[in-house]
C-alpha positions as CSV (number, residue, x, y, z in Angstrom):
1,X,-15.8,10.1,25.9
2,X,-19.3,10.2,24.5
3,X,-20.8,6.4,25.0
4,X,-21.7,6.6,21.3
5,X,-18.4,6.0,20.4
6,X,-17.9,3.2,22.7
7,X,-21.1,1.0,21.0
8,X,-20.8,2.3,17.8
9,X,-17.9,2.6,15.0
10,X,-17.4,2.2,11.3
11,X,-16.8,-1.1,8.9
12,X,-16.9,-1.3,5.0
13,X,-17.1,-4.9,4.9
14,X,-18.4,-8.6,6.7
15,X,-16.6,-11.6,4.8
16,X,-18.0,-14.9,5.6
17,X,-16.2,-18.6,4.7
18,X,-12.5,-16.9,5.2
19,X,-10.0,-19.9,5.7
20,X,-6.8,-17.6,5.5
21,X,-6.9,-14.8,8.4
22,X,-6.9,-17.6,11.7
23,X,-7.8,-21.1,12.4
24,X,-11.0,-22.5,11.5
25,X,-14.0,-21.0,9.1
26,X,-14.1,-17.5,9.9
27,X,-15.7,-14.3,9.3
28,X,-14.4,-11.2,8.7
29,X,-15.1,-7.6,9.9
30,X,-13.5,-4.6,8.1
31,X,-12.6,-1.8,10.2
32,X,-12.8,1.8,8.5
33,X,-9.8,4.0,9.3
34,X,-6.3,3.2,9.0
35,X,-2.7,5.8,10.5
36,X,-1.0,4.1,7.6
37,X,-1.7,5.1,3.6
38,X,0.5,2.2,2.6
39,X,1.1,2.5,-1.3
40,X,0.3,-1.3,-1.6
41,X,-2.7,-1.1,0.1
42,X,-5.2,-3.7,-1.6
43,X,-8.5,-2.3,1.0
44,X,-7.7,1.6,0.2
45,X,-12.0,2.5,1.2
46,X,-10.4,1.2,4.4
47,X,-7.7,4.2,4.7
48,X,-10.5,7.0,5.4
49,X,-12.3,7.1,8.7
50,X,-15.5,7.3,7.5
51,X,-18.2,6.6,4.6
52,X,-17.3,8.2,1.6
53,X,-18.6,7.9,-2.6
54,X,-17.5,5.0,-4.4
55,X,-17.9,6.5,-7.9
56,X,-17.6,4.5,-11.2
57,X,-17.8,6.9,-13.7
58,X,-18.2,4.1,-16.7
59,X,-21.8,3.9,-15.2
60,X,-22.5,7.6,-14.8
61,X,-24.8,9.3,-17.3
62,X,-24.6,12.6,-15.8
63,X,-27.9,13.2,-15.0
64,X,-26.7,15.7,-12.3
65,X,-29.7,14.1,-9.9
66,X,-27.0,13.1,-7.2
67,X,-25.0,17.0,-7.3
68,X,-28.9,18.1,-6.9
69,X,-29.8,15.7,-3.8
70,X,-26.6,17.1,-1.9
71,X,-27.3,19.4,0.3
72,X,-23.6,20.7,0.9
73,X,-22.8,21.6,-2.7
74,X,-20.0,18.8,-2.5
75,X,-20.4,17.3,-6.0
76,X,-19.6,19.2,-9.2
77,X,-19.2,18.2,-13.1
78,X,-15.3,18.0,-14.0
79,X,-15.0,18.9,-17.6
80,X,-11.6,17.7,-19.4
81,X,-10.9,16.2,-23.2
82,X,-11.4,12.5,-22.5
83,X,-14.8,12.5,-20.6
84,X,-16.2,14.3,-18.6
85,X,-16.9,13.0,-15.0
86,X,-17.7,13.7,-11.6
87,X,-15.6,15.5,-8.9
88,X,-16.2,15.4,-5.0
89,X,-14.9,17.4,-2.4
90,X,-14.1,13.7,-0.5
91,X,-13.1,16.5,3.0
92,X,-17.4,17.9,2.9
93,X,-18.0,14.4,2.1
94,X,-16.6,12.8,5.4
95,X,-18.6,15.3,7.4
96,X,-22.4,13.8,5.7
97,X,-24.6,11.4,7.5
98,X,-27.4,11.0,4.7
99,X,-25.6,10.1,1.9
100,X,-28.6,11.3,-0.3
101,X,-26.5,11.6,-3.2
102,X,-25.9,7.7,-3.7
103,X,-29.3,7.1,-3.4
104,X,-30.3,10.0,-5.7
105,X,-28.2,7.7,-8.5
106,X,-30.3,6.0,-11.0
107,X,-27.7,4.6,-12.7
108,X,-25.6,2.5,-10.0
109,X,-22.6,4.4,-10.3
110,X,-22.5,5.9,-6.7
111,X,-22.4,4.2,-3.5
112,X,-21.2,4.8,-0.2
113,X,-18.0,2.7,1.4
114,X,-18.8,2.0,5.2
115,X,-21.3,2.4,7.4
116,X,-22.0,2.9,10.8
117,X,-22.8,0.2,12.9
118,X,-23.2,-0.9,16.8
119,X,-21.9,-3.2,18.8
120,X,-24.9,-5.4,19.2
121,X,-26.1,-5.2,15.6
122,X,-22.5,-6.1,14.6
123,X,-22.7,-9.3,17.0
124,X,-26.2,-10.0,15.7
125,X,-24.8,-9.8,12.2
126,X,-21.8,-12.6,12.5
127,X,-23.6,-14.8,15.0
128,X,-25.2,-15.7,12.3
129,X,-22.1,-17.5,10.8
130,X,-21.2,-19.4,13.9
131,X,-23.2,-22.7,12.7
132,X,-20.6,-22.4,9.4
133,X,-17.6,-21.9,11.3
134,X,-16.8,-25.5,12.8
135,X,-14.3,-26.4,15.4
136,X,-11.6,-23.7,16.3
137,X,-13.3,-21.1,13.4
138,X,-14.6,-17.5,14.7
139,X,-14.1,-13.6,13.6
140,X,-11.1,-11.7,12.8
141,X,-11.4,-7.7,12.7
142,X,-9.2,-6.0,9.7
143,X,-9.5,-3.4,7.5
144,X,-7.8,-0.2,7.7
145,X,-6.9,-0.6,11.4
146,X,-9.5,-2.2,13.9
147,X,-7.5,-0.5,16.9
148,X,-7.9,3.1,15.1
149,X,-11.3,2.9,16.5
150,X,-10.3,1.2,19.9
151,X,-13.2,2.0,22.4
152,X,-15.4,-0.2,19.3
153,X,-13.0,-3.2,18.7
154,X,-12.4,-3.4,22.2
155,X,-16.2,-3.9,23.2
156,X,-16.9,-5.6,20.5
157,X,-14.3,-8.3,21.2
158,X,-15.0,-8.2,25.0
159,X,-18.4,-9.3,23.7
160,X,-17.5,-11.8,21.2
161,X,-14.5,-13.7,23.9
162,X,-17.4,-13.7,26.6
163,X,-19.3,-15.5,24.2
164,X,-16.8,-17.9,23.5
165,X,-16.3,-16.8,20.2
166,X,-12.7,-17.0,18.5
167,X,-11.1,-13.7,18.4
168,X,-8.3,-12.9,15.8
169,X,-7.0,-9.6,14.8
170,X,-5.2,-8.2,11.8
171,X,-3.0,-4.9,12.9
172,X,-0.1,-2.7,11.4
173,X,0.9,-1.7,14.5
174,X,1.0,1.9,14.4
175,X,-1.4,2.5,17.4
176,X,-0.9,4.0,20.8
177,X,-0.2,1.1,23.5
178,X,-3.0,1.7,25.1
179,X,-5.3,0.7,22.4
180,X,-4.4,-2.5,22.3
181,X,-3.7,-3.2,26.2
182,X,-6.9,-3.1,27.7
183,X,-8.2,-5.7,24.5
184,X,-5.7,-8.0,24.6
185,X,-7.4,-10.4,27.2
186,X,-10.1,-10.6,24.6
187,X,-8.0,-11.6,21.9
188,X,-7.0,-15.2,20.6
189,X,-4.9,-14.4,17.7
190,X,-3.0,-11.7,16.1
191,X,-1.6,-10.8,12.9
192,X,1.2,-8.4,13.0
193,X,2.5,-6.8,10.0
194,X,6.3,-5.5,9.9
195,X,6.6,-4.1,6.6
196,X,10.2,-2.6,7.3
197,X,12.4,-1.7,9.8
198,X,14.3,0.9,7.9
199,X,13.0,4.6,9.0
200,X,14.0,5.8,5.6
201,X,12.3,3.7,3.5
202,X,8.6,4.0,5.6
203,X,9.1,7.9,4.6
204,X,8.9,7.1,1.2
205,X,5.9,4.7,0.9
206,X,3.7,5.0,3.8
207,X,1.8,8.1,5.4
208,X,1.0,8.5,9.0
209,X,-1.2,10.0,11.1
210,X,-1.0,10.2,14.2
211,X,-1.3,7.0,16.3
212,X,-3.3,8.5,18.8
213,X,-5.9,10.5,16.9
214,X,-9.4,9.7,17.0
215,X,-11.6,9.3,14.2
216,X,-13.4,12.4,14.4
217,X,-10.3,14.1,14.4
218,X,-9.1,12.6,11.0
219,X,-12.2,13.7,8.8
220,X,-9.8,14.4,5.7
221,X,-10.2,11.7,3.0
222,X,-7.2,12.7,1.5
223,X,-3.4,12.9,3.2
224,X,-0.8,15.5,2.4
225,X,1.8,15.2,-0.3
226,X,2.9,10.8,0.3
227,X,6.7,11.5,0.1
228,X,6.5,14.3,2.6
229,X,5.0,12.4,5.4
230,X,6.9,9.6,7.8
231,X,6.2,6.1,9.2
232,X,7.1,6.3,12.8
233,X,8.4,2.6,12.6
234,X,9.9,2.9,16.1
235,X,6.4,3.0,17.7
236,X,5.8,0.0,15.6
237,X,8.3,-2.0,16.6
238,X,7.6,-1.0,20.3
239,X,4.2,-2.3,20.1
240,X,5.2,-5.2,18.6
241,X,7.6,-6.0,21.2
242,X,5.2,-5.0,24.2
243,X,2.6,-7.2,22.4
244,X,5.1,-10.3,22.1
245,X,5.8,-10.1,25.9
246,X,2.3,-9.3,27.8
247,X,0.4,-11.5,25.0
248,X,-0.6,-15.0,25.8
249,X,-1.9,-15.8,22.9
250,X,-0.8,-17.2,19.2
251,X,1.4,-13.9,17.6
252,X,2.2,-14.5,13.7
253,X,4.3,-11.6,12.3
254,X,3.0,-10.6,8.8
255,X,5.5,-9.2,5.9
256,X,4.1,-8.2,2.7
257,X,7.1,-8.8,0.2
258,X,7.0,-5.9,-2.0
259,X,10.1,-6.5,-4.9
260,X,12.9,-3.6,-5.1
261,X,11.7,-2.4,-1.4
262,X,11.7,-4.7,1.1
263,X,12.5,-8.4,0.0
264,X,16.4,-8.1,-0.3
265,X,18.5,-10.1,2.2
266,X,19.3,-6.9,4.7
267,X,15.9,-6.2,5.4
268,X,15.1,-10.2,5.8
269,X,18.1,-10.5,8.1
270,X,16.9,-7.5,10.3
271,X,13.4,-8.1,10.3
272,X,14.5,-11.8,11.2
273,X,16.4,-10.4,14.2
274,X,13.7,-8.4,15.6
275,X,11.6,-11.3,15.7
276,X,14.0,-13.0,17.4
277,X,14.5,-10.9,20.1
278,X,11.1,-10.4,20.9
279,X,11.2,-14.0,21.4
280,X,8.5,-15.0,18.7
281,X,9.4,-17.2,16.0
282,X,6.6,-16.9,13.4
283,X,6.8,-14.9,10.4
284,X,4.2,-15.1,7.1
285,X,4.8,-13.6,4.0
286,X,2.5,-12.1,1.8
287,X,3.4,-11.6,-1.7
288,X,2.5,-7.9,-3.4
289,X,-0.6,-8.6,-5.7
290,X,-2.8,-5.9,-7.5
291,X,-6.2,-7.0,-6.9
292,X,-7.0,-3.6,-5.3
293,X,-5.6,-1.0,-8.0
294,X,-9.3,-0.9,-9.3
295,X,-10.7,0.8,-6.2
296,X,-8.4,3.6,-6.1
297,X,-10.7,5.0,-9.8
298,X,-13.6,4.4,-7.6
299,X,-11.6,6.9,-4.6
300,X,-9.9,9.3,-7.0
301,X,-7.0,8.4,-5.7
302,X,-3.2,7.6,-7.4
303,X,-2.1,4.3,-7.2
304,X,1.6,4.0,-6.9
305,X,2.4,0.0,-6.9
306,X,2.2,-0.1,-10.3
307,X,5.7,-0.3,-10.6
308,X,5.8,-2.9,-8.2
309,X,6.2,-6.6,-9.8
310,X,4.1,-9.5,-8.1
311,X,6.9,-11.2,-6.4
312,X,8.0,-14.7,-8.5
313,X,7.7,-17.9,-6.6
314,X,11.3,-18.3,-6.6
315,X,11.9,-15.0,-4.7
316,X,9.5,-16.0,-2.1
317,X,11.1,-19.5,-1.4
318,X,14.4,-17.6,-1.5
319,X,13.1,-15.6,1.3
320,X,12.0,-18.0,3.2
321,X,14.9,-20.0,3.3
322,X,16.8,-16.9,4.9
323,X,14.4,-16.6,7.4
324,X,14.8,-20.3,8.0
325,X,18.2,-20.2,8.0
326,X,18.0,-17.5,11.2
327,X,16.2,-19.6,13.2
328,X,12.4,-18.4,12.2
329,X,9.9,-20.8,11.0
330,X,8.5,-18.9,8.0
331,X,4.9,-19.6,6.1
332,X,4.4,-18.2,2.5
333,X,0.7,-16.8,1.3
334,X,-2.1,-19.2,2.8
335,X,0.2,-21.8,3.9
336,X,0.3,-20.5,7.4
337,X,-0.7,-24.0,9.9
338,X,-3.8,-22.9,12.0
């Protein structure tokens, strides 16, 4: 393994003043890459590995300066009867490291999503928010999947616990066990998400890659057909179960409550029983929202949730009485007790 990729990885995003993702004030760190495409997915410039154009064609006039900066001949004009509008070949894209094209743009409707970024400069960056984040505050890594780049969240949280530094981490689970086993002495906190236990019903909404491919591996911006691919929710749960044994630390299990696929009382009662018998008794919901169905324009990608509804209040409290009920303490939204 090159030592690049143990220093350096890739992020999209650093939130400061987050009071909802761990205890405390806390900043964020957004991890590019992700082995699930979930169709929910509010972060979808978090799915792909690497940078890639964030275009906003309401902006664009055009002026055909960014298709002339690229060197690879990735960037075209797409000609149809509402507008016509730019089209990138996202798979060239993932394999640029100039990025000359957004800043070719004159008319701010191209950027890049993600950068590259070390270890050090990373620490640099958020040790600038420890003054803000009080008593028990500190960084949480999410994205896409921190432990899809494991060799960079490992040493970056090595460095952040050995500076006494609060870790948390937000994860989905679908990773091989050895990315998380070597880190997990680093870590304070982590967020698990279970978003079903049912084999057939991953198949249908989530895509995965493998959970042991590297990043340079998974250049391709852009999965195969959704309904064709599978959720391996087995190596999910196994992780989740290793995790809740050989983990000292605070483990919350996360489950977004997504209406008409997995909020009706079968899946609670099973997901309440796995979390039982893992012998963890923490489980948060977080409701479906659409906050993120504007990025996917900027992507070119489909987003399928729109015939999802935001889950009602009732539903939720419904839910979290049945999780109650089997013996699991159960938070809704930001109401989790740090």
């Amino acid at each position: 393994m090159e030592q690049e990729e143990l220093t350096t990885g890739y992020i999209f995003d650093i939130q400061g003043f987050s009071v909802h993702d761990g205890p405390g004030c806390r900043t964020l760190i957004f991890f590019k890459g992700c082995s699930l495409e979930c169709a929910w997915c509010s972060n979808p410039e978090g799915i792909s590995f690497y940078p890639e154009p964030l275009y906003r064609n309401s902006k664009c006039t055009l002026d055909e300066h960014c298709i002339n900066a690229c060197k690879h001949g990735a960037i075209s004009i797409a000609k149809n009867e509402t507008c016509d509008h730019l089209n990138f070949r996202r798979d060239i894209c993932a394999k640029c490291n100039t990025y000359d094209c957004a800043s070719a743009c004159c008319s701010d409707a191209l950027k890049i999503g993600g950068y590259k970024v070390s270890v050090d400069d990373l620490y640099n960056r958020i040790h600038r928010d420890r003054q803000y984040w009080g008593e028990g505050g500190g960084i949480t890594l999410t994205g896409g999947e921190p432990f899809a780049q494991p060799e960079f969240a490992f040493n970056f949280l090595k460095h952040c616990y050995e500076a006494y530094i609060h870790t948390a981490v937000e994860t989905c689970g679908n990773v091989a066990w050895s990315h998380y086993k070597k880190a997990l002495p680093y870590i304070d906190w982590i967020f698990f998400d279970l978003k079903t236990l049912d084999e057939s019903r991953g198949d249908l909404l989530t895509y995965s890659r493998s959970p042991s491919a590297r990043p340079h591996d998974l250049l391709s911006a852009s999965p195969p057909d959704r309904l064709s691919g599978y959720t391996p929710i087995s190596n999910i749960l196994e992780n989740a179960r290793r995790i809740a044994q050989e983990f000292p630390g605070r483990l919350i299990f996360r489950l977004p409550v997504i209406p008409g696929f997995n909020d009706d009382a079968e899946n609670i009662n099973n997901t309440a029983s796995f979390i039982r018998s893992t012998g963890r008794k923490e489980v948060n919901l977080l409701p479906l929202h659409h906050l993120g169905r504007e990025k996917y324009n900027l992507l070119d990608k489909q987003y399928y949730t729109n015939n999802f509804n935001i889950p009602a209040n009732g539903n939720l409290e419904n839910i979290a009485q049945q999780f109650k009920s089997l013996g699991i303490t159960c938070y809704i939204g930001s109401e989790t007790p740090f």
